[in-house]
N, C-alpha and C positions, 0 to 999 in steps of 0.2 A: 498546744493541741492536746486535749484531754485522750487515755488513752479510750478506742472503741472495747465495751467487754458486752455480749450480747448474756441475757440473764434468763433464766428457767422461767419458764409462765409459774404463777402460783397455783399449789395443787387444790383441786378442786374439793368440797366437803365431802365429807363420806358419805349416802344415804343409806338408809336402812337398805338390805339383798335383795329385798322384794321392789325394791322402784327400782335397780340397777340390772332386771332381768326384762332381754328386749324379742320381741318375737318377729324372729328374722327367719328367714330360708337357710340351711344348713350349706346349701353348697354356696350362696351367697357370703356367708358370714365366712367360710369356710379360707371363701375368695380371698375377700379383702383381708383379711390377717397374712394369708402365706403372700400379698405385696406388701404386705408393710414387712413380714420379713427378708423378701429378695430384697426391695428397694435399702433396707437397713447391710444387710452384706455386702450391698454394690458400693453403697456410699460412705460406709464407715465399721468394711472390714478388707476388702479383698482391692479393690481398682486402687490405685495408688494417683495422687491429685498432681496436675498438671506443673502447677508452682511449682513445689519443692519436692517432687517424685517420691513422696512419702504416705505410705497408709498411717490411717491414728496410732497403731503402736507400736511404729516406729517413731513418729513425732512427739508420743507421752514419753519414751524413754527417753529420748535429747533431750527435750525441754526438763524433765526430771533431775537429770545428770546435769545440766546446767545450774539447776538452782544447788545441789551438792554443790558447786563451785571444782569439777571434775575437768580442770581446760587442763591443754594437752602439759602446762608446765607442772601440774602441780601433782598429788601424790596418788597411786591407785585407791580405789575404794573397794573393799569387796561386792562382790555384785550383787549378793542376795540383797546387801540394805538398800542396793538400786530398786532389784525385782519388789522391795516390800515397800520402800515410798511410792511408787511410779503404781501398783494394783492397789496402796490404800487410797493415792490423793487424786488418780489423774484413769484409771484404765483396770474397771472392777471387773478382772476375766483371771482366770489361774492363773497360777505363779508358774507355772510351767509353760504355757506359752507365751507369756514375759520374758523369759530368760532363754527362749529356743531363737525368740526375736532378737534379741538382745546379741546370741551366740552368731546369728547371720550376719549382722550387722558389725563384728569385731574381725569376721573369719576373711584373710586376706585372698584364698584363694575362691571365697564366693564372689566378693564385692571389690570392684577396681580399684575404688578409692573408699577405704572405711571410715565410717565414722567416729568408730569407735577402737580404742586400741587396746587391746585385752591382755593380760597377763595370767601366766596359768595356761593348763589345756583347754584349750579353746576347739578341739576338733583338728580332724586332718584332711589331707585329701585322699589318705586310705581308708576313708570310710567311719572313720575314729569318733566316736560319740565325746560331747562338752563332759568335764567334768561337772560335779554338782555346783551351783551355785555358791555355795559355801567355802567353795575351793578356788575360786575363780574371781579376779580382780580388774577392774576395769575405770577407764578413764577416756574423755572426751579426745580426738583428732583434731589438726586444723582443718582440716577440710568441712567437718562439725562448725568445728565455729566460723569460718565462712560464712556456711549454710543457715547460721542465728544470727551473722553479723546484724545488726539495727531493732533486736528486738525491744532494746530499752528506750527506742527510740519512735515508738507509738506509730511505726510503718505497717502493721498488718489489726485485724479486727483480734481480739480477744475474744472469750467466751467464758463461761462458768463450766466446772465439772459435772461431773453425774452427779455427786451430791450439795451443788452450791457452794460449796466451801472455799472450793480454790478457783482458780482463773487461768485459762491454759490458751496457748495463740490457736488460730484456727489454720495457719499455714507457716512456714516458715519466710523469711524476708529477702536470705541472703543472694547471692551474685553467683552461688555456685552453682551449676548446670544440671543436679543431680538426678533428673529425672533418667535424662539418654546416658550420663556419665557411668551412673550404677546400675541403672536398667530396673526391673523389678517384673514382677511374674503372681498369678493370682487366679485362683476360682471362684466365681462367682455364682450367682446364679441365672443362669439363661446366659453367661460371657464368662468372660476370660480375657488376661493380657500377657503379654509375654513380650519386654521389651530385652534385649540383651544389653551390655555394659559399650561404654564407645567409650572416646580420649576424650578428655576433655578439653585439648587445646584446641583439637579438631572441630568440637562442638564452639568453642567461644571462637574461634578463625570464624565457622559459618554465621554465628550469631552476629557480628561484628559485620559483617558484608552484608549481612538481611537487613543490617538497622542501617546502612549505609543505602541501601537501595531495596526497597520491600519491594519492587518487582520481578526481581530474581527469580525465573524457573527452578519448579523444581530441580531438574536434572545440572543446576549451576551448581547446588549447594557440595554435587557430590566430590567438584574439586577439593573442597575440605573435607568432607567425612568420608572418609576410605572407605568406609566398614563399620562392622562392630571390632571392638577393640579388649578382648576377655582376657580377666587377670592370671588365669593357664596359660595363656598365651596360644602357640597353634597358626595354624594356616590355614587360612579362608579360601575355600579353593571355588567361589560362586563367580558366575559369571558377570560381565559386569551387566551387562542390558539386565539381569535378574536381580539385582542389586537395584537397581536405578527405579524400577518397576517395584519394587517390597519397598523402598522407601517412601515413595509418590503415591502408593495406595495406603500404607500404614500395613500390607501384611502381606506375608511371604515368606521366607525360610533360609538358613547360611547352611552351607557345607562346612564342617570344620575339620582339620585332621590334624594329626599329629605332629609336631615337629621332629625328625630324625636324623641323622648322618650315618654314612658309610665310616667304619673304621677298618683301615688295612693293617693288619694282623704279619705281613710280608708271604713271603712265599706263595704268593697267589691267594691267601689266605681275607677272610673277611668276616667282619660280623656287621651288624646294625645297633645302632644307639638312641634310642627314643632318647630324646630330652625334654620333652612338652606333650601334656595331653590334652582331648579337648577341654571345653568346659566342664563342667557338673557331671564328668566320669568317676567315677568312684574307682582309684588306682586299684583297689586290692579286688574286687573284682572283674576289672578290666584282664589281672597278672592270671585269673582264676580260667578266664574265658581262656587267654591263651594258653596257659598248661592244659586247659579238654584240648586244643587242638593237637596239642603234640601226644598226650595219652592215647585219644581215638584216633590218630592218623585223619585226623578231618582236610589235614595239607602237608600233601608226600614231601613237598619241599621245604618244609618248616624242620629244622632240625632240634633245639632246644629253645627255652625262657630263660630268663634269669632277672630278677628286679637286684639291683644294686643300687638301688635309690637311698640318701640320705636325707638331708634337707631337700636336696634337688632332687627331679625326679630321673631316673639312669635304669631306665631298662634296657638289656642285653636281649637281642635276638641274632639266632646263631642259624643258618642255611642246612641243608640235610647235605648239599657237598657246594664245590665254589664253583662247579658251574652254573650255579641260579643265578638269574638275573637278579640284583635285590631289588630292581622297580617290582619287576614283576611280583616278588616276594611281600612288597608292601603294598600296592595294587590288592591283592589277595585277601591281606591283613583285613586293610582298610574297608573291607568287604566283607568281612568273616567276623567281625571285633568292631569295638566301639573307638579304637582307632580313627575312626571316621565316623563325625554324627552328624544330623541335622538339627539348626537351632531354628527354631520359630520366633518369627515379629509378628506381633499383632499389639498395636501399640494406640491401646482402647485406656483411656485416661478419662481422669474426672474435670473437665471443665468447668469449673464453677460449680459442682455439685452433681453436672451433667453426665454420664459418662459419653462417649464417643469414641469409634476409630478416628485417628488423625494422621496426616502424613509428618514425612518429617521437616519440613519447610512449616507447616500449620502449628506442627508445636513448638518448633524455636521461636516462632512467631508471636503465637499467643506467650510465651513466656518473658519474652522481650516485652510485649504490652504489662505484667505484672513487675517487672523490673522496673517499666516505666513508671507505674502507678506507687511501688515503693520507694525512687528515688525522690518524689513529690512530697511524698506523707512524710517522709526524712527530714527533708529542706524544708517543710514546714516547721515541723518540731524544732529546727533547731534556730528557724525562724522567731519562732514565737520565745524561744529561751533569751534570742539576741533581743529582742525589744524591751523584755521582761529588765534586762541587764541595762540595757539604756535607760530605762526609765529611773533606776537606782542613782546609774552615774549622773544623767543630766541632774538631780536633787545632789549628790557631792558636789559637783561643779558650781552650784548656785550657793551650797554653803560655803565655799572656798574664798568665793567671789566676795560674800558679804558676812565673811566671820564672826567681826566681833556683835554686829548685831544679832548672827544665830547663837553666839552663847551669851549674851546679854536674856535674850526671849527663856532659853532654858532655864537661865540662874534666877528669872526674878517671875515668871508669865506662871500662872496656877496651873493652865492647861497650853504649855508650852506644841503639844502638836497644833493641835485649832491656830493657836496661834502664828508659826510657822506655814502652815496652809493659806492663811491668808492673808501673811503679810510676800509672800512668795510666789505665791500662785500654784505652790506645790498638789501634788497628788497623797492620798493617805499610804501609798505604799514607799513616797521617797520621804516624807517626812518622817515615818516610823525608821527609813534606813538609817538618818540622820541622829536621828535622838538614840540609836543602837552604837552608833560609830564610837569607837575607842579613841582617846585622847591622843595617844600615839599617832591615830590617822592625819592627825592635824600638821605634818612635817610638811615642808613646801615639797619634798620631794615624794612622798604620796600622791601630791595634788599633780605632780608632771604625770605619773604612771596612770593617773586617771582619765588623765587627758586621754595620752597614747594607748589605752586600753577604748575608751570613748569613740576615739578615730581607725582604730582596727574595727571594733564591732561595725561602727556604720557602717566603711568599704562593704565590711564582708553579709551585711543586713542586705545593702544594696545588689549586690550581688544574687543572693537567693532569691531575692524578689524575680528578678528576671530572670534564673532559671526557671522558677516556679511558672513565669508567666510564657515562657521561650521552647517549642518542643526541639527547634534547632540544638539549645543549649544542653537539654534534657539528652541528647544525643548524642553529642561529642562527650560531656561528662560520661554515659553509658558506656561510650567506647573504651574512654583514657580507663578508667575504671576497667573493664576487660582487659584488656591491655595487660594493666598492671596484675591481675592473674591470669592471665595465660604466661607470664613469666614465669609462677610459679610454679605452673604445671607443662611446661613447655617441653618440646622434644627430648631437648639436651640434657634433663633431669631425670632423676632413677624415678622417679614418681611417675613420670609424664612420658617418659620413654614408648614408643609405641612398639606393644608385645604382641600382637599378633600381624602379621603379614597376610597382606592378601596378594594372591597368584591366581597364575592359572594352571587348572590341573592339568598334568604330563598326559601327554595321548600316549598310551603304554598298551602296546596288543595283551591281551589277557588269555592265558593259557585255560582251555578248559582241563576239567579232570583228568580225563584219557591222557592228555597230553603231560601233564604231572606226574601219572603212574609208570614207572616203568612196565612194560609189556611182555608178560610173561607168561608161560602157556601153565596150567591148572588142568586137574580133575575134580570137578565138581560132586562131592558122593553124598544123599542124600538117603537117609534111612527109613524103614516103617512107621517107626516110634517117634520120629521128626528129628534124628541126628544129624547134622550138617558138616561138613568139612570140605575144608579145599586142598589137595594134593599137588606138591610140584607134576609140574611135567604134564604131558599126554601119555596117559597108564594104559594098557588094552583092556578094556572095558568087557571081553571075553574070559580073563583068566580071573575067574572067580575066586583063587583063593591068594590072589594077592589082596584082595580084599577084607581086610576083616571086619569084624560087628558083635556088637554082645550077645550073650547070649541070651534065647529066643527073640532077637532082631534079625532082619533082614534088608537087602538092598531094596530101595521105592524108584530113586530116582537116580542116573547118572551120567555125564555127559562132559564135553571137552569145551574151557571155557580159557579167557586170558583174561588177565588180570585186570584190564581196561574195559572189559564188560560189566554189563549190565544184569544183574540176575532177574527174571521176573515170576513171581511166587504169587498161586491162586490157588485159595482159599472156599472150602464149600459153600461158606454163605455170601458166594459174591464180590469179594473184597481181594483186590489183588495188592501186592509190594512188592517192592526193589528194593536189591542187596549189592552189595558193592563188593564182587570175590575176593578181593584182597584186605577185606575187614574179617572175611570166614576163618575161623581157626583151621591150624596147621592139621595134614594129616599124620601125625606121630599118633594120636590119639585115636578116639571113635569121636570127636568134635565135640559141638555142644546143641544143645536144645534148640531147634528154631525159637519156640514161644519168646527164649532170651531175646531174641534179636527183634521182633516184632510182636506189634499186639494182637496175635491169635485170639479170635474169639473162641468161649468153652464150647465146646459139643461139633465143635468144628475141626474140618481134615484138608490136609493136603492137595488140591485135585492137579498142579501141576506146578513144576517146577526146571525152568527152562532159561537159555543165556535168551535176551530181547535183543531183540533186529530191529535196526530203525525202517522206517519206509515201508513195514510188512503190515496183515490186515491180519487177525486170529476172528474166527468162528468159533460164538459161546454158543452153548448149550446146555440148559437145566436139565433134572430129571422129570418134570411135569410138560415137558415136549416144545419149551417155549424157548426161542434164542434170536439171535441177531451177528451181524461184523461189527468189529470194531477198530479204529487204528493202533496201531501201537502205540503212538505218541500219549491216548487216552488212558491207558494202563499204569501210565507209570506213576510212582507213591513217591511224596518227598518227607515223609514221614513214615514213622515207628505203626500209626493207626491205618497207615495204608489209604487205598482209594476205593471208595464203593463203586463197582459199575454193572455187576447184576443185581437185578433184585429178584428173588426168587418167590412167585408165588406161595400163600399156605406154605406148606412143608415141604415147598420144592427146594433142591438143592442143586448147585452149579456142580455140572458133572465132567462137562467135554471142555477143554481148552487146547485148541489147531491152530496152529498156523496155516491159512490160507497161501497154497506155492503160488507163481507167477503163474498163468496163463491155465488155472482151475473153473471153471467155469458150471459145475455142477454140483450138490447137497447129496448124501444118499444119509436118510436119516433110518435107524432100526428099533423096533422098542421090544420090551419085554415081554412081548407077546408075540414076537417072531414073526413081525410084519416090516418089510423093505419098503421105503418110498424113496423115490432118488426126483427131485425137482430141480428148475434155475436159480443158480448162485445168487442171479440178478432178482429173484423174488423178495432176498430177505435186508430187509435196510440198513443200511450204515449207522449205528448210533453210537453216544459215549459213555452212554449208561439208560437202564430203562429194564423192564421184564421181555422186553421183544418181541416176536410173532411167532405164532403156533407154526410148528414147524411138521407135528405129525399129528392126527386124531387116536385118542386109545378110548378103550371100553373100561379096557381095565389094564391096570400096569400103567408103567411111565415107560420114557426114554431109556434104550440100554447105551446107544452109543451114535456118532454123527462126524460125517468127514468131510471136506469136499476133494475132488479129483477134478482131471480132464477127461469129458465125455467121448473125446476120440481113444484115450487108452484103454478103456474102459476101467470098469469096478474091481480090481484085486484084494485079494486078503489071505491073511498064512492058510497051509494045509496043515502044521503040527509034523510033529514028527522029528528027526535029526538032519532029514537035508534042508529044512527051512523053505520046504518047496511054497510056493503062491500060485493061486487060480486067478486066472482073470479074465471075469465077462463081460464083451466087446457089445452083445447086442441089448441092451437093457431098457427096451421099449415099451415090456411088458411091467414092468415097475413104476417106469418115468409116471410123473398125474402131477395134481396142484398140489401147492404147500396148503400142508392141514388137512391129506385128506387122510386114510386110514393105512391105503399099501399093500401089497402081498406079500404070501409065503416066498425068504428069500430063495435062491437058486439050492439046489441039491449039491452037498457037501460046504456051505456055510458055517462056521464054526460055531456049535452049540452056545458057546456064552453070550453070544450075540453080539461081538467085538469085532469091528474090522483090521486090529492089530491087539 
């Protein structure tokens, strides 16, 4: 069987510029080029092909390193003369992403099973970049030569290079699994794939039962494939119905976590042992994330890090004292940190040039059909070699039989072949064998071995014929053949050993924050110029000179908080934050700068800063007379930028921030032009952000200030003075009217700045 090699069309002549200029529509022409270039990235750069789970160059550098003669017995080669055959004869793109591909495919903790086995820095899994090419030495795997086994054997189609020159396969032949074994990952354009790595005994168990019974449910197959099976190793902690569903559909997602142990320390003592992380975490900043947690106190209970990893990976995680639970401890982790990721399936492959999502019963399937179709093309080829070779022996046989006349015809005939052809009946390819044969052949004991070489071939001629014609036969050989590797990748082997576990995650109560913090009582002191501190204790908030401040600073805000609070901070233009007191600096000092701690915007002020009540309602109010309620719940910021929830008209500014008490049920709003309106609570609407509703009309001026009360106690506010005395007016009839209308002069002895406090 000649081998198939598919060849370049011939390029067509040149014409003059002016017949090659075509008058098209811009967005047309525009079109059709950016699909000739997706369709070009889909199918020979990024999807990786059903057969042998290999994109082109990954497949130009095996085949490359094969013909170097790079199998796994023989010597390294340095890489770059790989990188520079493989971009001259086979894959005309940089040398640098030749050799980054080249780096993935040697690195043990990317790829399950490598193809490739590399000497030299090859990368880490702390993050550690390949040496240069020049530094770095490499040579082919068996699992590689698997993956090419039968290429000499004219099982797959051939093709010509980019420049004609050479001839490269268009797929790989071999029996090894490598598509779901090594997984592979890709962008595309308009797609994407993302297979993860499995075992491969697991995968040839499933394939072996599919080819046994192709009507197997999906949800059979999953007796064999556990999982994915990642060369970190790790703990799958997905459900199984969720598993069963991502593989039946071709996409869905793994839970992956760490592997850890408890180590007792004795005396009650404890720490934690990471030994395994997920997949494709980058250790050295995995160790980075956990040191912020321990620097910023992002988790009271996390006490110290430590990486002590050599070869193995050996992080130390130390408790803040041994009464933490360590579930709970890694619970937390695994929530805070890449301790815990999720892996995406989406296992979108090139079928025949096609791409497609497929499940996973669909691809071991169709790969088992290419297995099919290569053990045929095989048993051909070796078919056609056995007849070839018969056809030799049957002409020794006939010269044996009738010797002295075949060397009489040689010694004395002009044209001793013709002649031989037809005193024999011979064919021109056994009488050329014959007139070739060394005198030596003529031993009676040549003529036995030819015999027994004669009656091996035919058995074994006969034999391919009926596989070739047999799918029965074509099947059991597929099997024995699997069979015979999965031995070599089987459980019981450091290769085959299956490293990742799948579980089910521990039902483990998860402590919130408060519950983490010890609870501790604080003063809260907040300054003019935006200084913050938090103080032990509950301080009297009276004796002003335990209080100190810089000088020309002054006290803003002050108040008694516990450590498990909530701080909530609003901002002029609208935008409230949360602070967490026990991140506030100590008070030895005069603290530090709010802006530090959150992003204040410039030309903006403080309007209130206060501990948060859950369940409570606060009443905003701008300076342009416009406000609304809002919940608490809606206030709160899980970031440094805060949460917008007013929007202040023009150059209105967020002035008033209240808490609304329980059973308030009235507005009294005042503006700077010494006009009282007092309307129902219930006029003004609940929202979670917005400019809100006119709350008072002005002429001129804005809002000075706005409260709500209860209309049975009536309207109170300070008198001034040193006894702290308060007025309070019971009948406020003459004020009440609609929201938004304009108000009167408030009552006689109202406090001139027009503040109800």
């Amino acid at each position: 069987m000649a081998r198939t090699t598919t060849k370049l069309p011939p390029e067509p002549p040149l014409n003059p510029p002016g017949d090659r200029i075509l008058d098209t529509p811009f967005d047309t022409a525009l079109g059709d080029r950016y699909l000739v270039y997706a369709l070009s990235t889909i199918t020979a750069r990024s999807l990786p092909d059903l057969r042998d789970g290999l994109k082109p160059v990954h497949r130009r550098i095996l085949w490359g390193m094969r013909l170097l003669k790079l199998d796994p017995a023989s010597a390294y080669k340095k890489s770059a003369r790989v990188v520079g055959d493989v971009m001259g004869k086979y894959h005309p793109h940089g040398d640098q992403s030749i050799y980054d591909a080249l780096v993935r495919l040697s690195q043990d903790f990317a790829l399950r099973y490598p193809p490739i086995d590399g000497q030299g820095p090859f990368g880490n899994i702390d993050g550690d970049n390949a040496a240069a090419m020049r530094y770095t030495e490499a040579r082919l795997t068996a699992a590689a030569g698997t993956l090419m086994d039968g290429l000499d054997e004219e099982s797959v189609a051939f093709r010509a290079t980019y420049n004609g020159e050479e001839e490269e396969p268009e797929v790989f032949p071999g029996l090894f699994p490598n598509l779901l074994a090594n997984g592979s990952s890709g962008i595309a354009v308009g797609m994407a794939t993302n297979i993860p790595p499995h075992n491969a005994a697991e995968i040839l168990d499933a394939a072996m039962a599919l080819l046994a019974d192709p009507d197997l449910p999906d949800a059979a197959l999953l007796q064999w494939v556990k999982g994915p099976d990642f060369p970190t190793g790790g703990i799958c902690v997905e459900g199984a119905a969720s598993i069963a569903e991502s593989y039946a559909t071709g996409r869905g997602s793994f839970r992956l976590r760490a592997r850890w142990e408890k180590e007792d320390l004795g005396q009650g003592m404890w720490r934690i042992v990471v030994t395994e992380i997920p997949y494709q975490v980058v250790k050295g900043k995995l160790i980075e994330a956990l040191a912020e947690l321990v620097t910023e106190k992002k988790l009271p209970i996390l006490g110290d890090i430590d990486d002590e990893s050599d070869e193995q990976v050996r992080i130390v995680i130390e408790p803040r004292s041994r009464n933490v639970d360590a579930d709970v401890l890694m619970e937390s982790l695994f929530k805070l940190t890449d301790l815990e990721v999720r892996i995406s399936l989406n296992m979108n492959v090139l079928d025949h040039g096609r791409p497609g999502v497929l499940s996973l019963k669909a691809v071991i399937a169709k790969w088992l059909v290419h297995q099919r179709a290569v053990l045929v093309a095989r048993s051909q080829y070796r078919l056609d070699k056995i007849e070839a070779r018969l056809e030799i022996l049957g002409g020794f046989l006939i010269a044996y039989l009738n010797l002295d006349e075949v060397i009489r015809i040689i010694r004395e005939e002009d044209d001793p072949k013709a002649q031989l052809i037809a005193t024999f009946a011979l064919t021109a390819t056994q009488a050329e064998a014959i007139l070739n044969m060394r005198l030596r052949s003529l031993r009676k004991l040549e003529e036995m071995e030819i015999g027994k070489e004669n009656k091996a071939l035919t058995l074994e001629a006969k034999g391919l014929r009926g596989l070739i014609a047999s799918p029965a036969e074509q099947t059991a050989r597929l099997a024995g053949d699997m069979s015979r590797l999965r031995a070599v990748y089987g459980p019981d082997t450091p290769l085959g050993r299956r490293r990742t576990a799948i579980a089910a995650a521990p039902n483990v109560r998860m402590l919130s924050l408060e519950d983490m913090i010890d609870k501790e009582p604080l003063t809260i002191i907040a300054s003019q110029k935006g200084w913050v501190r938090a103080m032990k204790g509950h301080i009297d908030l009276g004796a002003g000179d335990a209080i100190k401040f810089k000088e020309g600073d002054g006290p803003a805000h002050a108040f008694h908080a516990h450590t498990t609070d909530k701080i909530m901070v609003a901002s002029s233009d609208g935008r409230f934050y949360t602070l967490a007191p026990d991140k506030l600096p100590g008070g030895r000092g005069f603290g530090e700068p709010l802006r530090l701690m959150i992003d204040l915007g410039e030309g903006t002020d403080i309007v209130a800063l206060a501990p948060w009540r859950a369940n409570s309602r606060l009443l905003l109010a701008a300076s342009d007379g416009r406000g609304f309620v809002v919940e608490a719940a809606d206030v709160l910021a899980e970031t440094r930028k805060g949460r917008q929830v007013v929007t202040p008209r023009d150059k209105g500014r967020l002035t008033v921030v209240r808490i609304i008490a329980p059973g308030d049920d009235m507005v009294a709003v005042i503006g700077q032009n010494r006009k009282l309106l007092v309307f129902d609570l219930a006029d003004l609407p609940v929202m979670a952000r917005g400019q809100g509703v006119a709350l008072q009309k002005y002429k001129d001026g804005g809002m000075a200030d706005a409260r709500s009360f209860v209309m049975a106690d009536g309207l109170s506010w300070p008198m001034g003075g040193a006894g702290n005395r308060t007025r309070t007016e019971s009948d406020l009839s003459f004020w009440k009217g609609p929201r938004g209308t304009a108000g009167r002069l408030p009552p006689t002895g109202f406090p001139r700045d027009n503040r109800f406090a």
